[in-house]
C-alpha positions as a Markdown table, in Angstrom:
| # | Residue | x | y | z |
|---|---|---|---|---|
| 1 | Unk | 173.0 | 159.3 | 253.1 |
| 2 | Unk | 174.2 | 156.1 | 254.8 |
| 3 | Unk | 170.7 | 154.6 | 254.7 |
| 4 | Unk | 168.1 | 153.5 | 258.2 |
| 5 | Unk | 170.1 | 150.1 | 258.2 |
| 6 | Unk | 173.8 | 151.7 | 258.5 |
| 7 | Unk | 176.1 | 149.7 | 260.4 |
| 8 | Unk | 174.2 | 146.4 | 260.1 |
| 9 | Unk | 176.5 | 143.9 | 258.8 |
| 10 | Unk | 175.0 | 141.1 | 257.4 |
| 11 | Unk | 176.2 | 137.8 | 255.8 |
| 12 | Unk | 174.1 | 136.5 | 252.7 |
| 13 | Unk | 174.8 | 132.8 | 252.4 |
| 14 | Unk | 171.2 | 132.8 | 250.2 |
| 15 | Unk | 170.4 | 132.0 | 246.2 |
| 16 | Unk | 167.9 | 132.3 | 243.6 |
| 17 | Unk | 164.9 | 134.8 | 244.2 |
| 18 | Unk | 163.7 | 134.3 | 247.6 |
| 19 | Unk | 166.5 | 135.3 | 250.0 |
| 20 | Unk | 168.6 | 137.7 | 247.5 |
| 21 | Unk | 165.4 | 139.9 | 247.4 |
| 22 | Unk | 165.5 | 140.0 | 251.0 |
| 23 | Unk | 169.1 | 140.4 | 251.3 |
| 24 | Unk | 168.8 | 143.2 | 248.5 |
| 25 | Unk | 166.1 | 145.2 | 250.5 |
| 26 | Unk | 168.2 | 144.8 | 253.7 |
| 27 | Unk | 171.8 | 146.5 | 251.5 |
| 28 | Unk | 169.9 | 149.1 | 250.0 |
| 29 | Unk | 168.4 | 150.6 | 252.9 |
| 30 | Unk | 172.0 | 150.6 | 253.9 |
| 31 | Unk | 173.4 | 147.4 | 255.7 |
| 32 | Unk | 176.5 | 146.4 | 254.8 |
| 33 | Unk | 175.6 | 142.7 | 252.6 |
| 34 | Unk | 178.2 | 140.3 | 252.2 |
| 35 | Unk | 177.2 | 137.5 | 249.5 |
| 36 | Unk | 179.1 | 134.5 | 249.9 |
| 37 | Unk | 178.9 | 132.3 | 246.8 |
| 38 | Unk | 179.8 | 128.9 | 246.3 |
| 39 | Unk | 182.5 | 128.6 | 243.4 |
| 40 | Unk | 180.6 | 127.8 | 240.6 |
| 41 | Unk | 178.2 | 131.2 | 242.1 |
| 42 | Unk | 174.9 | 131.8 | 242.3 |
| 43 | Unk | 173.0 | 129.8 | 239.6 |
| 44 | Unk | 171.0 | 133.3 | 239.0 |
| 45 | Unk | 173.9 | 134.6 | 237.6 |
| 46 | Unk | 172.8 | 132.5 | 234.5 |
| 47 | Unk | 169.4 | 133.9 | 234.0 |
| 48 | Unk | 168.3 | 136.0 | 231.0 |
| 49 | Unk | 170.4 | 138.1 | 228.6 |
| 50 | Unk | 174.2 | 138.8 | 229.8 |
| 51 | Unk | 177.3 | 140.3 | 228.5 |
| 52 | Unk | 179.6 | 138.3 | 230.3 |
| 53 | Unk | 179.3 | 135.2 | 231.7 |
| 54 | Unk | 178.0 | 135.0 | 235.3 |
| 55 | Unk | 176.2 | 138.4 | 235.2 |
| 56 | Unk | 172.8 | 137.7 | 233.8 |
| 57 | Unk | 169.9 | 140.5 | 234.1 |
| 58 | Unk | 168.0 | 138.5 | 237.0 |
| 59 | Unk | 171.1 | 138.7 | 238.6 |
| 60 | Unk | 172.2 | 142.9 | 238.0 |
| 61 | Unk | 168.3 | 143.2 | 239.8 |
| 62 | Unk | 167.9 | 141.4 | 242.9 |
| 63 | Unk | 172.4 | 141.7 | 243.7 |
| 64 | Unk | 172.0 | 145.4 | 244.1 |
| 65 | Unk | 174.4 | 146.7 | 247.1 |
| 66 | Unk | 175.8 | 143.6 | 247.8 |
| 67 | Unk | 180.1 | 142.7 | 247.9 |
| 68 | Unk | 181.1 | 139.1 | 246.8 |
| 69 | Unk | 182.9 | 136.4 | 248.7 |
| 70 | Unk | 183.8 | 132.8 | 247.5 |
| 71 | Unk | 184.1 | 130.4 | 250.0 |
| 72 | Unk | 184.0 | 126.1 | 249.4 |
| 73 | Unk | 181.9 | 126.0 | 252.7 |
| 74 | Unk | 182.6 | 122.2 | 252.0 |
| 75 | Unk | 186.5 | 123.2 | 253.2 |
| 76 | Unk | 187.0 | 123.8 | 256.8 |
| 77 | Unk | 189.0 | 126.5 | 256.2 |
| 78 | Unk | 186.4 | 128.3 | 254.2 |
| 79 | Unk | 183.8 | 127.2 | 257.3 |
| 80 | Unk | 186.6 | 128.9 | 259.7 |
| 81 | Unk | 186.7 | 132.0 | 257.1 |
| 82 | Unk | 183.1 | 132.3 | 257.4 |
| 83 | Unk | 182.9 | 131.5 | 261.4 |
| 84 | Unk | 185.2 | 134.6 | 261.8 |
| 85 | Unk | 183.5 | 137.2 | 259.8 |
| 86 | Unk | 179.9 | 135.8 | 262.0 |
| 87 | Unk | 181.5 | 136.8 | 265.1 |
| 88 | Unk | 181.4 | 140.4 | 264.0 |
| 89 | Unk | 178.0 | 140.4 | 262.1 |
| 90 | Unk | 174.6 | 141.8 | 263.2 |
| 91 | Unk | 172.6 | 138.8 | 260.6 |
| 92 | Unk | 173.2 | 135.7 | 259.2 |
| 93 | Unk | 170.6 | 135.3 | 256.5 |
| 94 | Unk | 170.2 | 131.7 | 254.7 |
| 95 | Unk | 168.1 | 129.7 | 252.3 |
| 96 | Unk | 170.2 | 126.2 | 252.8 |
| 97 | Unk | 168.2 | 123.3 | 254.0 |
| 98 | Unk | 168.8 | 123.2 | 257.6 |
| 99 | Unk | 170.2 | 119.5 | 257.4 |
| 100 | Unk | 172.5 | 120.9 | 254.9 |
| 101 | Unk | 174.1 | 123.7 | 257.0 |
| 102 | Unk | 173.9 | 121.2 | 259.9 |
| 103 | Unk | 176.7 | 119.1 | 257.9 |
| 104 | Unk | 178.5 | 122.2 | 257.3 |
| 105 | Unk | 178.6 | 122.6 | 261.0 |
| 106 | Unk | 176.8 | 126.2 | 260.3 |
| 107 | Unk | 173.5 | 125.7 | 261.9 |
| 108 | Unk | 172.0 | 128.0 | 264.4 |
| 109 | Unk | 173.5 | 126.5 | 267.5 |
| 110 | Unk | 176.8 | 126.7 | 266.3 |
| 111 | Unk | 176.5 | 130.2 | 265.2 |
| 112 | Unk | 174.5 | 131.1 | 268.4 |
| 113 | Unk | 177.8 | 130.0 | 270.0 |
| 114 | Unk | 179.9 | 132.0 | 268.0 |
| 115 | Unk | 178.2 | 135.4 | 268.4 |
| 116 | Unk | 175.3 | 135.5 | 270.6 |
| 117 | Unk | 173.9 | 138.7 | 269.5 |
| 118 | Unk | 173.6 | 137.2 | 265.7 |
| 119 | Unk | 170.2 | 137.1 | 264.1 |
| 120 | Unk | 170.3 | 133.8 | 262.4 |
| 121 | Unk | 167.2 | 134.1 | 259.4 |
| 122 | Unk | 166.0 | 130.6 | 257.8 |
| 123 | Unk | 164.2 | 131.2 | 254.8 |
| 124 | Unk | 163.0 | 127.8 | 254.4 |
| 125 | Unk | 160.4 | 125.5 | 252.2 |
| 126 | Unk | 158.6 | 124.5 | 255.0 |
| 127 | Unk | 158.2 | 124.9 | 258.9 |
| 128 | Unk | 160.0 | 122.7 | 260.9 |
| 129 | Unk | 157.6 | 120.9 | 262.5 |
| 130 | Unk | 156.0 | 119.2 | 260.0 |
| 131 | Unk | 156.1 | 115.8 | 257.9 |
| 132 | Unk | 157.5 | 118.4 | 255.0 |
| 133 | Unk | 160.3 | 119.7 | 256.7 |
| 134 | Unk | 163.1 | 118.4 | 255.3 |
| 135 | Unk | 161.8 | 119.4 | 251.2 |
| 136 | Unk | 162.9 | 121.5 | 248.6 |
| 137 | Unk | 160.4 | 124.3 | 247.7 |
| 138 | Unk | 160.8 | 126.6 | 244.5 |
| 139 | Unk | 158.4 | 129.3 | 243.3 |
| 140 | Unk | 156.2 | 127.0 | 240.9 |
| 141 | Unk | 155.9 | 124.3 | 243.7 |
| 142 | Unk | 154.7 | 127.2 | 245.8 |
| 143 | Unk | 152.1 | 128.3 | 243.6 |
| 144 | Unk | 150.5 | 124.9 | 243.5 |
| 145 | Unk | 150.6 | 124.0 | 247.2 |
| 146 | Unk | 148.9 | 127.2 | 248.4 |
| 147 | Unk | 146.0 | 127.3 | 245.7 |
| 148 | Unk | 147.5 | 129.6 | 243.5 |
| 149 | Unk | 147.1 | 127.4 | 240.5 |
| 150 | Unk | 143.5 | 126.2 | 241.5 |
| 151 | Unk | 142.1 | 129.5 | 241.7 |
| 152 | Unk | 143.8 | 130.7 | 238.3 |
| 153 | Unk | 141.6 | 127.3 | 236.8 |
| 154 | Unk | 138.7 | 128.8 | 238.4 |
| 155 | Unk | 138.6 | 131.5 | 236.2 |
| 156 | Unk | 140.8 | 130.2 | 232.9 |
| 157 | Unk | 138.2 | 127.8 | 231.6 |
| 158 | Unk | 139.3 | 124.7 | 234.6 |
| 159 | Unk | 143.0 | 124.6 | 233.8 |
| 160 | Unk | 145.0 | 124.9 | 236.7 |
| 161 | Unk | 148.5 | 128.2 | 236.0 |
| 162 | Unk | 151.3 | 129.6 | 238.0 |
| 163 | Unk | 150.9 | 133.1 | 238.0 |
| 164 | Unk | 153.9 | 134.6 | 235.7 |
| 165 | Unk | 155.8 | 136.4 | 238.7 |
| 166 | Unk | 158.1 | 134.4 | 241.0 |
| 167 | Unk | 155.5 | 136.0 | 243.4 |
| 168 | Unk | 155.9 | 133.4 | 246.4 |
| 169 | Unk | 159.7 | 134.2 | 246.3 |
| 170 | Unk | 159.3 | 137.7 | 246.6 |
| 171 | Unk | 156.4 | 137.8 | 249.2 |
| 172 | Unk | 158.2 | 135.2 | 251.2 |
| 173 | Unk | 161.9 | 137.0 | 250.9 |
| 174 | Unk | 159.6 | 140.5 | 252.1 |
| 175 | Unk | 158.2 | 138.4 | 255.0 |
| 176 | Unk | 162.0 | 137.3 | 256.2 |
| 177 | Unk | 163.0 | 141.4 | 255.5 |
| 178 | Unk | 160.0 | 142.1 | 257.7 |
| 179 | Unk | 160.8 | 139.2 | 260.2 |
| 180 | Unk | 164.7 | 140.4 | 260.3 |
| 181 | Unk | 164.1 | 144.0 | 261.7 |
| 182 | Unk | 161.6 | 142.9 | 264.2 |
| 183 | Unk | 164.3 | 140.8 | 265.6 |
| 184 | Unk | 166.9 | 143.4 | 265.6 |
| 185 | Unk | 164.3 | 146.1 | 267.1 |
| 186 | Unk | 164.4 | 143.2 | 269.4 |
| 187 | Unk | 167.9 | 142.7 | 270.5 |
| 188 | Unk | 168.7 | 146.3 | 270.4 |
| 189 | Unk | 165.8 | 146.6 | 273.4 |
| 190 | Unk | 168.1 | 144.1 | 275.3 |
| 191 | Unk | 167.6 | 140.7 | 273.4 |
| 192 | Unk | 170.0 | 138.5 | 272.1 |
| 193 | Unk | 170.5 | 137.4 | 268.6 |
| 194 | Unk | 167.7 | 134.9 | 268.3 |
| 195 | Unk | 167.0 | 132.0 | 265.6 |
| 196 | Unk | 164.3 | 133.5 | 262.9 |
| 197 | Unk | 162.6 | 130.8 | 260.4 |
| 198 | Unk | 160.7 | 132.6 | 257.6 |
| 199 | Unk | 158.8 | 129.5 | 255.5 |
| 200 | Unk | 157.7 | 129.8 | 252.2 |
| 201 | Unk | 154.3 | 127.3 | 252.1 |
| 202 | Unk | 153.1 | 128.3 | 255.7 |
| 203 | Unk | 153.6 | 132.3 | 254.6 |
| 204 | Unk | 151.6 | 132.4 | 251.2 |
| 205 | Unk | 149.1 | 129.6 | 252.5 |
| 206 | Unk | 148.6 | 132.8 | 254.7 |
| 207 | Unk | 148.6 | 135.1 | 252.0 |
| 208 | Unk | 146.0 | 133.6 | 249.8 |
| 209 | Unk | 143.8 | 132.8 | 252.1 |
| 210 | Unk | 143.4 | 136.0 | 253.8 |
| 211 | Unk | 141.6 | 136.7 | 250.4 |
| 212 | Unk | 139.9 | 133.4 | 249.9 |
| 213 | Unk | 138.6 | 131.6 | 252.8 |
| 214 | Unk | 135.8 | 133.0 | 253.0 |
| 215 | Unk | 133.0 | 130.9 | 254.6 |
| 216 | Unk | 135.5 | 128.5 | 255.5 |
| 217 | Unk | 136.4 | 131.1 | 258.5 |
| 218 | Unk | 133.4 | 129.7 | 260.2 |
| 219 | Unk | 133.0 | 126.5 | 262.0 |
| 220 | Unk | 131.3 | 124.6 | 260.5 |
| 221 | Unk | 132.7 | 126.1 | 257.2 |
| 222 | Unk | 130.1 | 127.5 | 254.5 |
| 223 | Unk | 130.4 | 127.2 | 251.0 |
| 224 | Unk | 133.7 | 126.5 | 248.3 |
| 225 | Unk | 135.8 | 129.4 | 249.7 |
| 226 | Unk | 137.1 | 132.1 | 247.6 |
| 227 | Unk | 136.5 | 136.0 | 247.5 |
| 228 | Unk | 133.9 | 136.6 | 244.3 |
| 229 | Unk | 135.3 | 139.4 | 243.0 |
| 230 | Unk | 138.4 | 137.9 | 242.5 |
| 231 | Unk | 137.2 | 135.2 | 241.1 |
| 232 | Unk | 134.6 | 136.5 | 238.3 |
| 233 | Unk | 135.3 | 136.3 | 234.9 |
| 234 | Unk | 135.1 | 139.2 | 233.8 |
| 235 | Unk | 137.3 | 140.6 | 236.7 |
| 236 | Unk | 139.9 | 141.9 | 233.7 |
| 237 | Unk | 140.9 | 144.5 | 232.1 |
| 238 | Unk | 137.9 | 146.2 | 230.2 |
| 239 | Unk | 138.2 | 146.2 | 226.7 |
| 240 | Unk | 137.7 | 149.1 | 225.3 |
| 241 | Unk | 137.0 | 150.4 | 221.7 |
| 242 | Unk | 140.3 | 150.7 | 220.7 |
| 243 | Unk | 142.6 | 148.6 | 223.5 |
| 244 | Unk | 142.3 | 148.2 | 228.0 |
| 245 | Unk | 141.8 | 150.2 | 230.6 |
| 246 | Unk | 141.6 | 149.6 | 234.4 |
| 247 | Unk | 139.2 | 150.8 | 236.6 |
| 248 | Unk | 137.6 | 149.5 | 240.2 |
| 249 | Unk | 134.4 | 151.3 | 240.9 |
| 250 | Unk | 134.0 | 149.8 | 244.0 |
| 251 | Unk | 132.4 | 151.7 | 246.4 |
| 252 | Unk | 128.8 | 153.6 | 246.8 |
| 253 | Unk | 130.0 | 157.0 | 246.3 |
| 254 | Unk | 132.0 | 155.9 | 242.9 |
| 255 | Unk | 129.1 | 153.6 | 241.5 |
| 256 | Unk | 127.1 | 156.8 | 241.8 |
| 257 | Unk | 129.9 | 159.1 | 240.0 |
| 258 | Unk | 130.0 | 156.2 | 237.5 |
| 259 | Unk | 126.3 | 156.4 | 236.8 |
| 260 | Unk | 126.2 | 160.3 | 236.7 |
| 261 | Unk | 129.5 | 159.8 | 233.8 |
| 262 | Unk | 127.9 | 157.4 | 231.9 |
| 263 | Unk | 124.0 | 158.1 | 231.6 |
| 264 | Unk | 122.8 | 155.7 | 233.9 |
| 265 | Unk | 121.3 | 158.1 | 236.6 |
| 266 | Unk | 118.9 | 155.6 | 238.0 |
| 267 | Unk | 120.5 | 152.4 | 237.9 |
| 268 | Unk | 121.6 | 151.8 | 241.9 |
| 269 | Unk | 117.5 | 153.6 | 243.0 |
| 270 | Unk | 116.1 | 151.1 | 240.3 |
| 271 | Unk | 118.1 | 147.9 | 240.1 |
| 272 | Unk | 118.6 | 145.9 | 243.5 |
| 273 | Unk | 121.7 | 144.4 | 242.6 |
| 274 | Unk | 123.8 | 147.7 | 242.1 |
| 275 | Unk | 122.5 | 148.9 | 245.5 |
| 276 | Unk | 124.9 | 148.9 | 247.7 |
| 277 | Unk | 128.6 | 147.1 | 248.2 |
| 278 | Unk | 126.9 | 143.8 | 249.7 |
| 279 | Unk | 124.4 | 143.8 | 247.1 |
| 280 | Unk | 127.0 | 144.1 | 244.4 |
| 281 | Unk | 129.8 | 141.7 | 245.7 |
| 282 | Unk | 126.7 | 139.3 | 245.8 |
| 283 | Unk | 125.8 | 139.5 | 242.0 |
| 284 | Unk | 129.1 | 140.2 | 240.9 |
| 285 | Unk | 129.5 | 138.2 | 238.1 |
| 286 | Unk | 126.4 | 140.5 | 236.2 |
| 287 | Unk | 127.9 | 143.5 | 238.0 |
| 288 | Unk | 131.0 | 143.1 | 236.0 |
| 289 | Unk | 129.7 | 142.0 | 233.0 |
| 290 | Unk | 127.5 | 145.1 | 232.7 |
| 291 | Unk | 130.1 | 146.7 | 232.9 |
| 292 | Unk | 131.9 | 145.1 | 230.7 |
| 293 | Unk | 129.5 | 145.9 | 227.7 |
| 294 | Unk | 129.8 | 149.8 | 228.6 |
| 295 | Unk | 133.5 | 150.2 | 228.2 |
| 296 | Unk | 133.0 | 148.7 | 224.5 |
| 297 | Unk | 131.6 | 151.9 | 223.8 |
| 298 | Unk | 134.6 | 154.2 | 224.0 |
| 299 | Unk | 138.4 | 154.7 | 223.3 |
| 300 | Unk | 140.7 | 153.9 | 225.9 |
| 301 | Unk | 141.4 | 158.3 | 225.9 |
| 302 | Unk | 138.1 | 158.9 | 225.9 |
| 303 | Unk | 137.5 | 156.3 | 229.2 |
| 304 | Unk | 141.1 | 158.0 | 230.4 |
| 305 | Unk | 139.6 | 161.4 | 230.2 |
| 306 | Unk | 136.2 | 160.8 | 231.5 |
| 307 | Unk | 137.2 | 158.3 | 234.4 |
| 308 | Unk | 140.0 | 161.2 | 236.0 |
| 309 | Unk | 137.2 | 164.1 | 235.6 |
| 310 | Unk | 134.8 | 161.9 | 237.7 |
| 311 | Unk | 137.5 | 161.4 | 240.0 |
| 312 | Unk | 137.5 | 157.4 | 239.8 |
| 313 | Unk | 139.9 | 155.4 | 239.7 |
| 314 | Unk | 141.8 | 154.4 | 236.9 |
| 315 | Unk | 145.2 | 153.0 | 234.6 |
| 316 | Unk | 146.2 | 152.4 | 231.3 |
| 317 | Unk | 147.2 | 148.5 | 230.9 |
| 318 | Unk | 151.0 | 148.9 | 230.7 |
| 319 | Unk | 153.6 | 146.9 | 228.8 |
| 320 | Unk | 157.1 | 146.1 | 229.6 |
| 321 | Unk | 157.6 | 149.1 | 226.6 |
| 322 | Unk | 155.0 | 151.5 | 228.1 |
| 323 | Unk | 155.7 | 151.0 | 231.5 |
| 324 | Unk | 159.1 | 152.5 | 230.5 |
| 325 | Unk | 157.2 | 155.7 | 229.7 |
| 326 | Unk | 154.5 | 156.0 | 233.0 |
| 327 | Unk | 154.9 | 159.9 | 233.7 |
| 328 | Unk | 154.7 | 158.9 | 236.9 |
| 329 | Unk | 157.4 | 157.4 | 237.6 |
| 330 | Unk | 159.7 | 159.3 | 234.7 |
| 331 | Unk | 158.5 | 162.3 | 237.6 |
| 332 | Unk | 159.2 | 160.9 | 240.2 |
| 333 | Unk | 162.5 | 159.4 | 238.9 |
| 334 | Unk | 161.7 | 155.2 | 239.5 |
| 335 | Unk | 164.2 | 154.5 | 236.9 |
| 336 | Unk | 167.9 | 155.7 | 236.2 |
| 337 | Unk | 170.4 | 154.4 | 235.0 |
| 338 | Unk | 173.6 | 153.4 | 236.4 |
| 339 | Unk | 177.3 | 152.3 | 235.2 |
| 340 | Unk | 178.2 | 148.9 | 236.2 |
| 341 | Unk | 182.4 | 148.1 | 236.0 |
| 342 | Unk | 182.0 | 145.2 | 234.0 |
| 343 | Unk | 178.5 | 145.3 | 232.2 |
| 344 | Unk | 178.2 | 149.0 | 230.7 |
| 345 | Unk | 175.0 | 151.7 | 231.7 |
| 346 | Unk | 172.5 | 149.1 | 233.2 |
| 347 | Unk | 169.0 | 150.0 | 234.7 |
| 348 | Unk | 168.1 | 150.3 | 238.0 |
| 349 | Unk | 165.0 | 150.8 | 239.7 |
| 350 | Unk | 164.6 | 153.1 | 242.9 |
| 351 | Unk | 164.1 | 151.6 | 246.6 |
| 352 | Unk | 160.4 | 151.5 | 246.8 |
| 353 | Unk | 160.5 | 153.2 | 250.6 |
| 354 | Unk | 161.0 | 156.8 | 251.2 |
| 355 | Unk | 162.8 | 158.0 | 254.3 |
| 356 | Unk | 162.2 | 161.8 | 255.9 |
| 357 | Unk | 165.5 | 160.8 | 257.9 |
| 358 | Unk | 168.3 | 158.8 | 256.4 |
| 359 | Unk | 167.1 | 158.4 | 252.8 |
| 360 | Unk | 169.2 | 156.6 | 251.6 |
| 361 | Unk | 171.5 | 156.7 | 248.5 |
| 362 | Unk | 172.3 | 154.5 | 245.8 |
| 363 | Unk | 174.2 | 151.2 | 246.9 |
| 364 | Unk | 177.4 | 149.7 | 244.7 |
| 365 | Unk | 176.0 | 147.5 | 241.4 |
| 366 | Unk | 175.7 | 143.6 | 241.5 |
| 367 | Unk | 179.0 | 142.1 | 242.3 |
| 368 | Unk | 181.3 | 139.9 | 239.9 |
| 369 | Unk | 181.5 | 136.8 | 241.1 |
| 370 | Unk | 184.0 | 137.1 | 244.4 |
| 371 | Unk | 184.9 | 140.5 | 243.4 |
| 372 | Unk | 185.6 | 141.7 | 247.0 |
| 373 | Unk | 186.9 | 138.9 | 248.5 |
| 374 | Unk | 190.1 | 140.2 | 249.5 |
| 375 | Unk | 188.9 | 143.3 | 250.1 |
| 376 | Unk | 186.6 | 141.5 | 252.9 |
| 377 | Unk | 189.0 | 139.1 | 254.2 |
| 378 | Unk | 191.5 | 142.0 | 254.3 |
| 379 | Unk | 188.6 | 143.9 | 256.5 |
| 380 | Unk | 188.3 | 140.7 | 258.7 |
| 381 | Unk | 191.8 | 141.2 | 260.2 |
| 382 | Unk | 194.0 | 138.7 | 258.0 |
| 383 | Unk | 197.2 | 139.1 | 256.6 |
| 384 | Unk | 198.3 | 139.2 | 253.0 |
| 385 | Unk | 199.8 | 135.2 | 253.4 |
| 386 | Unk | 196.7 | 134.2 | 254.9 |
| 387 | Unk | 194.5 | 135.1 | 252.1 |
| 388 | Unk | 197.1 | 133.8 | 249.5 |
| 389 | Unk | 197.5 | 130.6 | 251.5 |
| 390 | Unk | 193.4 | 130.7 | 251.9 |
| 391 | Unk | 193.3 | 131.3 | 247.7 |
| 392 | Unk | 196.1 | 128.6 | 247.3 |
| 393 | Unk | 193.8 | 125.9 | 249.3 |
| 394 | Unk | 190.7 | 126.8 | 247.2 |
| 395 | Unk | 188.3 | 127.8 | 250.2 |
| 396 | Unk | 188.8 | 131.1 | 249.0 |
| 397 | Unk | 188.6 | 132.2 | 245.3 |
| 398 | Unk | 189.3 | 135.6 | 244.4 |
| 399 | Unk | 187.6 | 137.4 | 241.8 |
């Protein structure tokens, strides 16, 4: 099946994390994806472990479904190359600087021009508006701008940590996904093609905080912010006799399955704190740390076992080895694996998003760098001479 996003054509002039995973969502629910890549290419092509040069792992994982295209954007006949292919395309998606694409001659006006029903998506550092507008923004700078780093010191002993995920890439690059269908649920109810800015700082600063501010909702605010429970040190894995497990009893009915498990049959009638949910998230830090102390007194099985019969929930603490072997998703087929051209059987993992209608199937593997470009420009209308006199110029360079 062709996939819920068939049809859409959609020009990928993004690099790094935060726009290909966006651009990667939009190909493999079926959108046709073009990637155009500077000459040098896309520096995550670089990343981690590779079998030839330019095709890094990063690279193989957030690519997925996507063709190829060098352009030198910097030559006006690569900016003509690319103004022709936006007069046909449904999205324009971009993480330049705006200043930067507005010296290409490539910012939203002049692409508005071009093709008035385009959807023109910005994935930008920061809203446009502000005194940071014109900044670079990368994952770690992310992290410590929207209290990512401060909370983590609130609970590692007062030293401030990026979590190890490029988390505000991917959050952010799901927010522009998010933002790029509404706008073409839009124009397809009459609209035009409208300019979409998606901004990194101003979309986790939302994120976080709809988890940690707290008092600081009121006016005036009340206290230091921050949810509790996320912030108690002993909200962690449990350890257990022999290893982890993960559990959240959480609400009434599970604390008193819990108790009932475990021999505790009085403790919510008896103990005010373990009363109810308010009383709880009030004392959590002794809530947790009770519990704590009970999961030292069993194997990780036996907390396994015992946790599913009481019907609570619960995990083992996966590796990057175990997680490999999760029966889950061996059932439910998460990971397969697929032959790339150039690189050999590769792994992929399944589109998280099931479709009763136009499921779709597996998309082409991460492109070499400018792999389709003839293909594309061929596509586009031009002639065999024009695409060798485009190659001979060097605003094309064909893979």
């Amino acid at each position: 099946m062709p996939g819920p996003l068939a049809g859409i054509r959609v020009l990928d002039l993004t690099t790094v994390l935060v726009g290909p995973y966006c651009t990667q969502l939009l190909a493999e629910l079926g959108a046709e994806v073009t990637k155009v890549e500077a000459p040098e290419g896309d520096v995550v092509r670089l990343i981690g472990p590779a079998r030839n040069p330019g095709m890094g792992c990063m690279f193989l994982t957030i690519n997925r479904g996507k063709r190829s295209l060098v352009l030198d954007l910097k030559h006006k006949e690569g900016r003509a190359v690319l103004l022709r292919l936006a007069r046909t395309a449904d999205v324009l998606v971009t993480n330049i600087r705006p200043a930067a694409m507005a010296r290409l001659g490539l910012d939203y006006a002049t692409l508005h021009e071009v093709n008035p029903r385009l959807i023109y998506a910005a994935v930008l550092g920061y809203g446009q508006d502000g005194p940071y507008a014109p900044r670079p923004a990368y994952d770690d700078l992310m992290q410590g701008a929207t209290t990512i780093a401060a909370l983590n010191a609130r609970v590692n002993g007062g030293e401030p940590r990026y979590v190890p995920l490029a988390m505000a890439d991917r959050i952010t690059g799901l927010a522009a996904f998010g933002a790029i269908n509404a706008a073409l649920v839009h124009r397809e109810r009459g609209g035009e093609g409208q300019l979409v800015e998606v901004p990194m700082f101003e979309t986790m600063v939302n994120f976080v905080l709809g988890d940690h501010l707290s008092g600081k909702v009121f006016d005036p605010k009340e206290g230091v912010g921050g949810y509790g429970r996320l912030l108690s040190p002993d909200r962690r894995p449990y350890r257990t006799k022999d290893g982890h497990v993960c559990t959240m009893i959480y609400n009434d009915r599970q604390w008193r399955s819990f108790c009932a498990a475990v021999g505790w049959p009085d403790l919510v009638a008896t103990d005010p704190r373990f009363a109810s949910h308010a009383t709880r998230t009030a004392n959590i830090d002794a809530v947790l740390g009770m519990l704590a102390e009970e999961f030292l007194t069993r194997t990780t099985a036996e907390w396994l076992a015992l946790l599913e019969q009481a019907d609570l929930p619960v995990t083992p603490v996966h590796t990057l080895e175990s997680i490999f072997e999760d029966p889950h998703l061996l059932a439910t087929g998460f990971f397969s694996t697929e032959e790339h051209p150039s690189e050999g059987p590769v792994t992929r993992m399944a589109v998280p998003m099931r479709f009763s209608s136009g499921e779709p199937s597996p998309r082409r593997p991460a492109p070499r760098l400018g792999e389709h470009g003839v293909e594309i420009l061929g596509e586009a209308g031009m002639t065999e001479a024009e695409i060798a006199a485009l190659i001979a110029c060097g605003a094309v360079r064909a893979g």
